[in-house]
MOPAC internal coordinates of N, CA, C and O (Angstrom, degrees):
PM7 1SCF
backbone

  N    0.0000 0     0.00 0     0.00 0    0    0    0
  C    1.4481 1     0.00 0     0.00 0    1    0    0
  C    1.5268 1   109.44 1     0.00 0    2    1    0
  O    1.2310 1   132.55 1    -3.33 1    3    2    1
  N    1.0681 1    93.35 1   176.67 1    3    2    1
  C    1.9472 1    85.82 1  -177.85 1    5    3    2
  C    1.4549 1   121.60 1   122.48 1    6    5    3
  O    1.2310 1   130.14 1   156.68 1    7    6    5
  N    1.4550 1    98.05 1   -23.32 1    7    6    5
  C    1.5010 1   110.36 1  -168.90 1    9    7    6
  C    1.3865 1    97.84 1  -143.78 1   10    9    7
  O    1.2310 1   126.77 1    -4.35 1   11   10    9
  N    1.7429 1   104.58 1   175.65 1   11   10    9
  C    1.2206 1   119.44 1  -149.02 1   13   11   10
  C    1.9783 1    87.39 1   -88.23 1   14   13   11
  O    1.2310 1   125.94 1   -29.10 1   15   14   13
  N    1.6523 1   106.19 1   150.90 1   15   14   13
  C    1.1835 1   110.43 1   161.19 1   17   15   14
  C    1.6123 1   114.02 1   -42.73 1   18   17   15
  O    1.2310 1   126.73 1   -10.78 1   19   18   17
  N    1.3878 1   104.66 1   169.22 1   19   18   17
  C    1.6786 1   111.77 1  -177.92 1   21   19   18
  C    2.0773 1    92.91 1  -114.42 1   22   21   19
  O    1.2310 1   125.67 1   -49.25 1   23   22   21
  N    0.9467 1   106.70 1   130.75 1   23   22   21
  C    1.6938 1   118.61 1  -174.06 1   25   23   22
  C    2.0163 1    99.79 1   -27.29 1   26   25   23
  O    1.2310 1   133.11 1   132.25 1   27   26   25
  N    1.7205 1    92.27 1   -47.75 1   27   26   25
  C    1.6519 1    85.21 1  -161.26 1   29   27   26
  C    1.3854 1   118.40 1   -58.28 1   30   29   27
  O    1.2310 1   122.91 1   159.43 1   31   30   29
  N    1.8241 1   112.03 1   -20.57 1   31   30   29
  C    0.9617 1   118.01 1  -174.92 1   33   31   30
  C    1.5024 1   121.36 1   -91.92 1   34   33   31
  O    1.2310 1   128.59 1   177.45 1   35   34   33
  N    1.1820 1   101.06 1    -2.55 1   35   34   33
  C    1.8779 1   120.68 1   167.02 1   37   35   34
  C    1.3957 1    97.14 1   -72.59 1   38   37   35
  O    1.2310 1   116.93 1   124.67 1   39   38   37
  N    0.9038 1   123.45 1   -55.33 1   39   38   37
  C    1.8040 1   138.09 1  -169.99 1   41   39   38
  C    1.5622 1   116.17 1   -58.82 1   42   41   39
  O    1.2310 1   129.86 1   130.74 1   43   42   41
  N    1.4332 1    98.60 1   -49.26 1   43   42   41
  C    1.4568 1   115.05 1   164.39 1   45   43   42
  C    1.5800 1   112.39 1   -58.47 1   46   45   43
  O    1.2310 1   119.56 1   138.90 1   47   46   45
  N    1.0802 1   118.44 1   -41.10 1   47   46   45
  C    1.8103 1   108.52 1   172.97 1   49   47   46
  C    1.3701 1    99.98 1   -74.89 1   50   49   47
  O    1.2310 1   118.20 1   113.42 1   51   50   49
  N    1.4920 1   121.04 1   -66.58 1   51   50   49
  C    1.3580 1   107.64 1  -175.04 1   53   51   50
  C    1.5280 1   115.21 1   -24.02 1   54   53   51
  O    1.2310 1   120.23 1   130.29 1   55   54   53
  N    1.6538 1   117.17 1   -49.71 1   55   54   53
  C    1.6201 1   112.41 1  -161.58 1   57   55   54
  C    1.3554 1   104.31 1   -90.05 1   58   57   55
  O    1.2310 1   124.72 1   167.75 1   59   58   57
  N    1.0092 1   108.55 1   -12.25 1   59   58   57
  C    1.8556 1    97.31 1   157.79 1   61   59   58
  C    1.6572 1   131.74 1   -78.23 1   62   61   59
  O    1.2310 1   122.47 1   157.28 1   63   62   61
  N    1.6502 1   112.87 1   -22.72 1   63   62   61
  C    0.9134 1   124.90 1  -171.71 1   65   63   62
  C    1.5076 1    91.95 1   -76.77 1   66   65   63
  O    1.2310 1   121.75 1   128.99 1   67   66   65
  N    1.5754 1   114.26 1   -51.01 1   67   66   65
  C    1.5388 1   107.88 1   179.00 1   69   67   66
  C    1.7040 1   123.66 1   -49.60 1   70   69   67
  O    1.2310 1   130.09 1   143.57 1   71   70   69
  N    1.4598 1    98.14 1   -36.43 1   71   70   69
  C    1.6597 1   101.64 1  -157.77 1   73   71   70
  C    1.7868 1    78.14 1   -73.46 1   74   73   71
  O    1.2310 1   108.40 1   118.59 1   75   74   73
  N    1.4287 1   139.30 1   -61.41 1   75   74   73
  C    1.1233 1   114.97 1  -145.25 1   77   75   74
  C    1.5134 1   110.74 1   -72.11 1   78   77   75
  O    1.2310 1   120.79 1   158.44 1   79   78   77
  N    0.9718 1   116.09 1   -21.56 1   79   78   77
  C    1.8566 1   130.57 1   144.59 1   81   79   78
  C    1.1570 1   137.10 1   -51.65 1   82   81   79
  O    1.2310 1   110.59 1   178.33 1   83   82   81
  N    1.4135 1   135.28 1    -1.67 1   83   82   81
  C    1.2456 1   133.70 1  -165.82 1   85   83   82
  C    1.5001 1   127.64 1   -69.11 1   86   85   83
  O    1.2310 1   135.81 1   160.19 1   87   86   85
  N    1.5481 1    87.00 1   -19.81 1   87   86   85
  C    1.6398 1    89.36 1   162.69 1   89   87   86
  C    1.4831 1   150.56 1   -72.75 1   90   89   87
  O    1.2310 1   142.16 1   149.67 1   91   90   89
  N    1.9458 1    74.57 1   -30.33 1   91   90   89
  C    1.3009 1    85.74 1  -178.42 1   93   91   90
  C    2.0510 1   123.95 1  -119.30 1   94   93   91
  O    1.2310 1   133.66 1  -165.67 1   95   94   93
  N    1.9013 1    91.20 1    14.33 1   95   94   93
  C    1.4962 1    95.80 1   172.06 1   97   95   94
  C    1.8244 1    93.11 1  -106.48 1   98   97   95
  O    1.2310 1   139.05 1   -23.15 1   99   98   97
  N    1.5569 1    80.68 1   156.85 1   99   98   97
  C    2.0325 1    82.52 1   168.85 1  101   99   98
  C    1.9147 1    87.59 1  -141.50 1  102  101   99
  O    1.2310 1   124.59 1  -128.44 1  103  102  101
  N    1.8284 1   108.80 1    51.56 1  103  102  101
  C    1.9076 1    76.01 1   145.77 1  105  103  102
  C    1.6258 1    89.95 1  -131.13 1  106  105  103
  O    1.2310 1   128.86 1    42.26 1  107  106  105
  N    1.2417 1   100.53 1  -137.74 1  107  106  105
  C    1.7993 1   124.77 1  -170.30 1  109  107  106
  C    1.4173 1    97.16 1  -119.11 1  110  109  107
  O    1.2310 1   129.36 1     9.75 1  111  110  109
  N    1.2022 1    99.57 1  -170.25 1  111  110  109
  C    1.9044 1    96.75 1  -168.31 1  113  111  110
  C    1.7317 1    80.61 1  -157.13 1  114  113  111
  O    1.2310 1   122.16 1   -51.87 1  115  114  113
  N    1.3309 1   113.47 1   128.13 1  115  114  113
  C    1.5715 1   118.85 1   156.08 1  117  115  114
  C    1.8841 1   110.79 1  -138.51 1  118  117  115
  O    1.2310 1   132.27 1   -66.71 1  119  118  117
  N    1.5179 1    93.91 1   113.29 1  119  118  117
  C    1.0466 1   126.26 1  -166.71 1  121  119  118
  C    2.1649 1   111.18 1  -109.15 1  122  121  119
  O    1.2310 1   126.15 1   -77.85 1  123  122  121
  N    1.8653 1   105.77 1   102.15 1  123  122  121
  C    1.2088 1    70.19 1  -150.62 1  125  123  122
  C    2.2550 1    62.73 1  -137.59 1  126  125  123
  O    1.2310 1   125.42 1    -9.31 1  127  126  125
  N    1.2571 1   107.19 1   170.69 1  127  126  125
  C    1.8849 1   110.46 1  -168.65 1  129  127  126
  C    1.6820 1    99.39 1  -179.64 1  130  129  127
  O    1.2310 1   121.90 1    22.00 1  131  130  129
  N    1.1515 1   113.98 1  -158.00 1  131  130  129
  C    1.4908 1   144.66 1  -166.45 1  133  131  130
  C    1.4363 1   126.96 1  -125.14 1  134  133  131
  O    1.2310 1   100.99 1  -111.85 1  135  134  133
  N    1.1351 1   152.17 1    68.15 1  135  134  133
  C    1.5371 1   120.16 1   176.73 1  137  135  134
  C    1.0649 1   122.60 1  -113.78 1  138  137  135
  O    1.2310 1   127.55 1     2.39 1  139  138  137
  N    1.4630 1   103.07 1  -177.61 1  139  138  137
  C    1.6890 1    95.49 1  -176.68 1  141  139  138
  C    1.5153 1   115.74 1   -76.05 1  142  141  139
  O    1.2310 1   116.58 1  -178.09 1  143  142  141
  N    1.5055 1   124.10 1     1.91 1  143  142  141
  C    1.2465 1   141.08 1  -157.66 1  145  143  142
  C    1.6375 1   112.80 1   -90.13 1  146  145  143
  O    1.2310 1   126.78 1   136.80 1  147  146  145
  N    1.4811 1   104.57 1   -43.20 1  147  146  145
  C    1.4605 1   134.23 1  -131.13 1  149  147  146
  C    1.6330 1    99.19 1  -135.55 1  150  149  147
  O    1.2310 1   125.42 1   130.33 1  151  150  149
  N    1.0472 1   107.20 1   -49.67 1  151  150  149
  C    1.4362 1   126.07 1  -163.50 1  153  151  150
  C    1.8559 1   109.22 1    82.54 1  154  153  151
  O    1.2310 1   126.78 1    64.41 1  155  154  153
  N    1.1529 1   104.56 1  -115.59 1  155  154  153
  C    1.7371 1   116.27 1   179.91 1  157  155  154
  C    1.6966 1   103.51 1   -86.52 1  158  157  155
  O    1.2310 1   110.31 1   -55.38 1  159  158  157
  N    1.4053 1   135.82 1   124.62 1  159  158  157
  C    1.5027 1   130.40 1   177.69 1  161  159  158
  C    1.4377 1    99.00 1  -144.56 1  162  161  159
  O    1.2310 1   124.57 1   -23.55 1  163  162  161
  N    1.7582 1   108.83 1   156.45 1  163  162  161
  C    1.3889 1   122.64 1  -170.62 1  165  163  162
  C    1.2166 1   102.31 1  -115.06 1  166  165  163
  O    1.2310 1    99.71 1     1.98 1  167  166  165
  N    1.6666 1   154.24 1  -178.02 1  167  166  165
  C    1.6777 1   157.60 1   161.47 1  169  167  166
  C    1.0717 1    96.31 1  -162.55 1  170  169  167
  O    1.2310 1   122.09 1   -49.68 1  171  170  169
  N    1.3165 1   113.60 1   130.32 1  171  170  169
  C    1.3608 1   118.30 1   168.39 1  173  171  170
  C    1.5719 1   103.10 1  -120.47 1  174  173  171
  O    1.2310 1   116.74 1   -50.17 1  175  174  173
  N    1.3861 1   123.81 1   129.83 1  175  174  173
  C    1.4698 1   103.50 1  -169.50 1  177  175  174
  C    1.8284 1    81.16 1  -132.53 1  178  177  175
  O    1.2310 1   124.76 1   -74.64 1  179  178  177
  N    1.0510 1   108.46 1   105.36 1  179  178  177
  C    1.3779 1   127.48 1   159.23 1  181  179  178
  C    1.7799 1   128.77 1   -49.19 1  182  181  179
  O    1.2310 1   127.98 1   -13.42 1  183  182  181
  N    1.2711 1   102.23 1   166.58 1  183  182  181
  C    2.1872 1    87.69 1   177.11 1  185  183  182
  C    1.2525 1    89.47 1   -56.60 1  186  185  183
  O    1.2310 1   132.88 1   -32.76 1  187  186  185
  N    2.0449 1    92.72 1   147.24 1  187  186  185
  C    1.7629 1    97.55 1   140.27 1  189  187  186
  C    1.5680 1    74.96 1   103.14 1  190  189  187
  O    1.2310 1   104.33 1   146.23 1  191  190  189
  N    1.5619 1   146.52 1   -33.77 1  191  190  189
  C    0.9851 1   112.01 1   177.73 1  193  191  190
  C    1.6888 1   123.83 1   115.75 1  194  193  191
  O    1.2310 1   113.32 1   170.18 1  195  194  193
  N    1.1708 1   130.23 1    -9.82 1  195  194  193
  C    1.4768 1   172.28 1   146.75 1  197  195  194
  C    1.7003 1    93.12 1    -1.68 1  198  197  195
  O    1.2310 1   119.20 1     0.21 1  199  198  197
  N    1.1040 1   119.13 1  -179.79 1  199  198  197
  C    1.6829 1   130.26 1   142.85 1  201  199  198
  C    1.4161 1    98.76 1  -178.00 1  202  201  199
  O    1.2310 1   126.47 1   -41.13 1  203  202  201
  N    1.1951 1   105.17 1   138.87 1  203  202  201
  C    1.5713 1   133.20 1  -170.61 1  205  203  202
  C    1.5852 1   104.51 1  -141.50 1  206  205  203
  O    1.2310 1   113.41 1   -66.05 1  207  206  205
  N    1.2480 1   130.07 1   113.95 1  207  206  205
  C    1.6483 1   126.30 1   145.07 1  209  207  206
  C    0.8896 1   113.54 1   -68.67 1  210  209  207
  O    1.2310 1   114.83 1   -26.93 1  211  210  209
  N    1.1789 1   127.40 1   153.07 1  211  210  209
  C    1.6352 1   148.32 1  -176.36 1  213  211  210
  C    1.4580 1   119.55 1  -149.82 1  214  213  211
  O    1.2310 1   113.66 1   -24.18 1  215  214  213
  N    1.1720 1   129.59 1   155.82 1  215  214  213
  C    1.3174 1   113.91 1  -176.59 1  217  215  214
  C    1.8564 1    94.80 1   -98.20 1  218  217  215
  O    1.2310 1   118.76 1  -155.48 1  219  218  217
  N    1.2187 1   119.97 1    24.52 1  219  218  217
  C    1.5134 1    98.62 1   171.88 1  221  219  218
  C    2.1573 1    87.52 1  -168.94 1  222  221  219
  O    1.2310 1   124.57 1   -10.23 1  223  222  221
  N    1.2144 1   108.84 1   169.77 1  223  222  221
  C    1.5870 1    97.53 1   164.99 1  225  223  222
  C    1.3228 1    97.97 1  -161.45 1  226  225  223
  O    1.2310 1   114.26 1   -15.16 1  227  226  225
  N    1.2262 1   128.48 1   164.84 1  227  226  225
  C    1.5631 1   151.41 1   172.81 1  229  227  226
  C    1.6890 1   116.74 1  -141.86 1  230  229  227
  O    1.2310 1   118.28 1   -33.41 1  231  230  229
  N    1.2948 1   120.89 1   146.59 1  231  230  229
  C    1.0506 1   151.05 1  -121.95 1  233  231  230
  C    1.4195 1   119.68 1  -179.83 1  234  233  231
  O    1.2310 1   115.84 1   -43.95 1  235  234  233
  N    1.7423 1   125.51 1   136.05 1  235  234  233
  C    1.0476 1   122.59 1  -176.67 1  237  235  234
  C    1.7224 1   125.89 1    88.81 1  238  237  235
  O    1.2310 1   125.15 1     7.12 1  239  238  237
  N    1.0370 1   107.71 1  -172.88 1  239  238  237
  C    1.6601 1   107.98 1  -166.65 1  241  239  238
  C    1.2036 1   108.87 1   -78.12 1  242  241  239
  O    1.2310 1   124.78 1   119.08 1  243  242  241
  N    1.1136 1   108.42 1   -60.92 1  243  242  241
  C    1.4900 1   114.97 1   177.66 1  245  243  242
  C    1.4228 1   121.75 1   -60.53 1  246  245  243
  O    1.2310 1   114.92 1  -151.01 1  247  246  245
  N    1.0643 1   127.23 1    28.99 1  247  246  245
  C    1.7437 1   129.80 1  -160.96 1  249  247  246
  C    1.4810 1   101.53 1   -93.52 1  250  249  247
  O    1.2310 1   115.70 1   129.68 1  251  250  249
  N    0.8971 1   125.77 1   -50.32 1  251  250  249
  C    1.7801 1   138.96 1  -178.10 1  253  251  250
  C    1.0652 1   102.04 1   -44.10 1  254  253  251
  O    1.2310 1   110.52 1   142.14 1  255  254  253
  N    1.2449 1   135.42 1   -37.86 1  255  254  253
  C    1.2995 1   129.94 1  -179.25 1  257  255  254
  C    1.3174 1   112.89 1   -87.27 1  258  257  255
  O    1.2310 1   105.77 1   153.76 1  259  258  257
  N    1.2768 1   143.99 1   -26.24 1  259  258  257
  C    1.6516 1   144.27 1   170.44 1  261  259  258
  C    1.2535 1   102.65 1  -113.72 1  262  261  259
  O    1.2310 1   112.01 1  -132.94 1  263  262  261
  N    1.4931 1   132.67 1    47.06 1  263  262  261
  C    1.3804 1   121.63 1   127.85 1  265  263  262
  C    1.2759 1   106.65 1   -89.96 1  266  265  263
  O    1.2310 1    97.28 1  -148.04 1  267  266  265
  N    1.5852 1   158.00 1    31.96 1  267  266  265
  C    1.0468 1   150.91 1  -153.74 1  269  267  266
  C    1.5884 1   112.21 1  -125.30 1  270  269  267
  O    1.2310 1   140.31 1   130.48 1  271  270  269
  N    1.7809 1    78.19 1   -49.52 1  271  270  269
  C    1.7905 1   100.08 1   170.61 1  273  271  270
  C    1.3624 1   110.45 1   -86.21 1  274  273  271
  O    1.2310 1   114.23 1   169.53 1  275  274  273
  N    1.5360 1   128.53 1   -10.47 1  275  274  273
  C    1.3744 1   110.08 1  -174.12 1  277  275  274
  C    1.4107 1   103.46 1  -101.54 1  278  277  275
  O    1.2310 1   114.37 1   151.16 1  279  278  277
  N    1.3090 1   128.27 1   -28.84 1  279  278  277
  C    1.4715 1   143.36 1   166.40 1  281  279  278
  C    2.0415 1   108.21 1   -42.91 1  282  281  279
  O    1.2310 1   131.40 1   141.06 1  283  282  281
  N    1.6604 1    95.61 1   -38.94 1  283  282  281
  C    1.9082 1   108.90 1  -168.97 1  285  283  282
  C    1.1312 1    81.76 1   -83.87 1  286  285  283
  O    1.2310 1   104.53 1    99.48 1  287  286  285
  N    1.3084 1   146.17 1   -80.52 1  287  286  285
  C    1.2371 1   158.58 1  -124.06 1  289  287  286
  C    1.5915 1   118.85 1   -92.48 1  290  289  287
  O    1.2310 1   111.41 1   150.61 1  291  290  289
  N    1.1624 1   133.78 1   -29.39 1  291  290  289
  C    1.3251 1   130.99 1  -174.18 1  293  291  290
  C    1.4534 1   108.42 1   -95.92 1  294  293  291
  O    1.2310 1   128.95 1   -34.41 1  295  294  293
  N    1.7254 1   100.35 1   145.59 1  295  294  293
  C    1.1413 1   128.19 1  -178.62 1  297  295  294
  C    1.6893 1   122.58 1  -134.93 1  298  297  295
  O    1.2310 1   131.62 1   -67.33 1  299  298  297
  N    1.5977 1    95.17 1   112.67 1  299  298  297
  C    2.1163 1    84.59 1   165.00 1  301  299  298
  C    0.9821 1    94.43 1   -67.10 1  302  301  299
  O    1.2310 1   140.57 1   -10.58 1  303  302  301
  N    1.6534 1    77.70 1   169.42 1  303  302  301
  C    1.3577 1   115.49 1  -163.18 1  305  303  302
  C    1.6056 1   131.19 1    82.03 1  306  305  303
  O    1.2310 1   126.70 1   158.11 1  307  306  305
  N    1.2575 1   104.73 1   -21.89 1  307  306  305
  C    1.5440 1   106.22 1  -171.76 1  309  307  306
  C    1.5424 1   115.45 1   -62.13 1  310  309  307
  O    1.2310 1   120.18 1    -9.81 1  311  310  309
  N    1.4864 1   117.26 1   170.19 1  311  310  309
  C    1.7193 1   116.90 1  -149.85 1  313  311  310
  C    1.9437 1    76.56 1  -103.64 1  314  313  311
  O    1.2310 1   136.89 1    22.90 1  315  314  313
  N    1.4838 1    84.90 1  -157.10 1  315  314  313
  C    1.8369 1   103.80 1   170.17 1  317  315  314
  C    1.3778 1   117.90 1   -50.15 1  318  317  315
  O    1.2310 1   131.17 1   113.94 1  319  318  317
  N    1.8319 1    96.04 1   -66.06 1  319  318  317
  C    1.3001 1   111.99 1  -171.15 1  321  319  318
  C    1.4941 1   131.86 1   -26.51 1  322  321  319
  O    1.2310 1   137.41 1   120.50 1  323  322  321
  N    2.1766 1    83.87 1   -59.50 1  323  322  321
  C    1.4725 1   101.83 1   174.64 1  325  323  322
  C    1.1608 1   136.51 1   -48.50 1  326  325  323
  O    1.2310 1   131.82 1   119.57 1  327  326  325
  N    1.0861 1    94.79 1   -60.43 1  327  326  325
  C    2.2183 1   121.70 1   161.82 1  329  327  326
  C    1.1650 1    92.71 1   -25.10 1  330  329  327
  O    1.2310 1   118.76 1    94.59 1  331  330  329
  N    1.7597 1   119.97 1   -85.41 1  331  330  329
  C    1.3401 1   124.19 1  -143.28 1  333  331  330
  C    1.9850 1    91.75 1   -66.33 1  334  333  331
  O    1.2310 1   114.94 1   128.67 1  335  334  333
  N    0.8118 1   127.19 1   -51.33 1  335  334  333
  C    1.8508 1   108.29 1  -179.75 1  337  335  334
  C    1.8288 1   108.80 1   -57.64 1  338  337  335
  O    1.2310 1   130.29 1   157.91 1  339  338  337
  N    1.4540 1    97.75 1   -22.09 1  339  338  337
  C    1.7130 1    77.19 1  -175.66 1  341  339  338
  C    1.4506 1   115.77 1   -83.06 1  342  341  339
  O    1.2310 1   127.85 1   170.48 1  343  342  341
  N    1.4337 1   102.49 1    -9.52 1  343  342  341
  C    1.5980 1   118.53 1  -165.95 1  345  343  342
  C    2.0204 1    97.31 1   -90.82 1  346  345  343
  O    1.2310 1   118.65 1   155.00 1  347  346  345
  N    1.4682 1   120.18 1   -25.00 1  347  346  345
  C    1.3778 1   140.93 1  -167.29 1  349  347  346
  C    1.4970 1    89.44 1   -71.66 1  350  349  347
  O    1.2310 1   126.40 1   101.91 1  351  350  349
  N    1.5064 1   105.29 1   -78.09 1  351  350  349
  C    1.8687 1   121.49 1  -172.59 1  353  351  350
  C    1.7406 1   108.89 1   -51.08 1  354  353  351
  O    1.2310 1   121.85 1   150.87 1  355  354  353
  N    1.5580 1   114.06 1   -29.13 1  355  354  353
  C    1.3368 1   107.97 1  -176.76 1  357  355  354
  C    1.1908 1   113.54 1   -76.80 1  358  357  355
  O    1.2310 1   120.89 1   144.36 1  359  358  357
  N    1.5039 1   115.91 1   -35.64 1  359  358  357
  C    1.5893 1   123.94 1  -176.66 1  361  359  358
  C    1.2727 1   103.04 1   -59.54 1  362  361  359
  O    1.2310 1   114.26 1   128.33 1  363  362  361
  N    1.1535 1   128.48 1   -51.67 1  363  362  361
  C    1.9127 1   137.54 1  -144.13 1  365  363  362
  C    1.6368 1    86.77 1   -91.79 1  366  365  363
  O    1.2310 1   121.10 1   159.75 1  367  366  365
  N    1.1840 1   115.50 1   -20.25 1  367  366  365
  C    1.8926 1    99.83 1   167.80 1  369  367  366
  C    1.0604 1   105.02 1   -78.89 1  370  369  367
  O    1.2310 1   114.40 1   157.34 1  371  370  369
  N    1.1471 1   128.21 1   -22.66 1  371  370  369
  C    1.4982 1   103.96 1  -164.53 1  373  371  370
  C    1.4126 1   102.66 1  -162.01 1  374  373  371
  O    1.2310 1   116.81 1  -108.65 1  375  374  373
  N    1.5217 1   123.68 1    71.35 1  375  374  373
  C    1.5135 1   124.27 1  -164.29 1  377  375  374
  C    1.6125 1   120.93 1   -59.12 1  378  377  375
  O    1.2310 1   121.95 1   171.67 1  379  378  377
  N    1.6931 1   113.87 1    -8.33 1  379  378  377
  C    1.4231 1   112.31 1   172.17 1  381  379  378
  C    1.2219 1   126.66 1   -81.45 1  382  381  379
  O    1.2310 1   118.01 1   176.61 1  383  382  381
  N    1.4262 1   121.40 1    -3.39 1  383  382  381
  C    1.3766 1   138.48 1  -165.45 1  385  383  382
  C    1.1890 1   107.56 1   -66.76 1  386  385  383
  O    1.2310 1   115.35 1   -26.75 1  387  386  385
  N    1.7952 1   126.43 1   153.25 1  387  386  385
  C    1.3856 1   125.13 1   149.03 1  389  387  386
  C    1.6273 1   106.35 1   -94.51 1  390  389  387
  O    1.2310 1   120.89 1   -80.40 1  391  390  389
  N    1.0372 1   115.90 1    99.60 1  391  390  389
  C    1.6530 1   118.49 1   168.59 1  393  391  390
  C    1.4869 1   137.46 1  -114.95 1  394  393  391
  O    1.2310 1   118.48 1   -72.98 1  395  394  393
  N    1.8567 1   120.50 1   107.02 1  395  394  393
  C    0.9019 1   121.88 1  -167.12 1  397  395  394
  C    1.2724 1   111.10 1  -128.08 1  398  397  395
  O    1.2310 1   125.74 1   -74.16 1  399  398  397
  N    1.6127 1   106.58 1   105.84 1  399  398  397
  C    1.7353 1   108.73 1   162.12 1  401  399  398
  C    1.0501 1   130.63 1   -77.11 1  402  401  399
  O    1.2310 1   116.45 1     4.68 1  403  402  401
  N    1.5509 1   124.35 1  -175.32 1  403  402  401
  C    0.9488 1   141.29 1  -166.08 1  405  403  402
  C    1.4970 1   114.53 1   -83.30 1  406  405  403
  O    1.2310 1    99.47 1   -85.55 1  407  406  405
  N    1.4607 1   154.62 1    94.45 1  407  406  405
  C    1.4151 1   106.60 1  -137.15 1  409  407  406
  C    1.7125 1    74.31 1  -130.82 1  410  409  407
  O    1.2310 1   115.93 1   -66.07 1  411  410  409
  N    1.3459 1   125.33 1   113.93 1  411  410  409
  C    1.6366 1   135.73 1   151.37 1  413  411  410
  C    1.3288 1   121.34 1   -72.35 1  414  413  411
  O    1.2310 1   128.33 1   -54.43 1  415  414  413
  N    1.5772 1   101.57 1   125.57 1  415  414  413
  C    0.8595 1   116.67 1   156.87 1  417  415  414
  C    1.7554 1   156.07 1   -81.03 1  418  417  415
  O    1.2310 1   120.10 1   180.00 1  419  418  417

């Protein structure tokens, strides 16, 4: 103890809180931070309780429409710069989205 949780383990409560909830939540959970462990990490914990890392996640109504461009368009490895334009072009497709990449530093 002593120190700050590590993201995966933020994620890990989140997806427990969902799974023992599944009845009675209806969204997704994207759980995404920094550590000294991990560096930059994404979770997407879907209904029902799930957890998946990803190097990028989406969320929300509008999502169907910018998985298309983020599926064409994304690349590991990319610096700040990249991120922040891929994170710019994803928003302006589709401004209802929850969208959180991966963003390296």
């Amino acid at each position: 103890m002593g120190r700050e949780p590590s993201v995966h383990t933020a994620a890990s409560l989140f997806q427990n809180i969902c799974y023992q909830n599944k009845d009675g939540l209806s969204a997704g959970i994207i759980v995404a931070g920094w550590d000294k462990e991990d560096g930059p990490s994404v979770y997407n914990i879907p209904l029902g309780g799930g957890i998946f890392r990803q190097p990028w996640s989406i969320g929300g109504s509008g999502s169907t429409y910018v998985y298309g461009y983020c599926d064409a368009t994304y690349q590991d490895g990319w610096g700040k710069d990249e991120t922040i334009e891929f994170v710019k072009n994803s928003t302006w497709a589709e401004s209802t989205i929850g969208l959180v990449p991966l963003n390296p530093t």
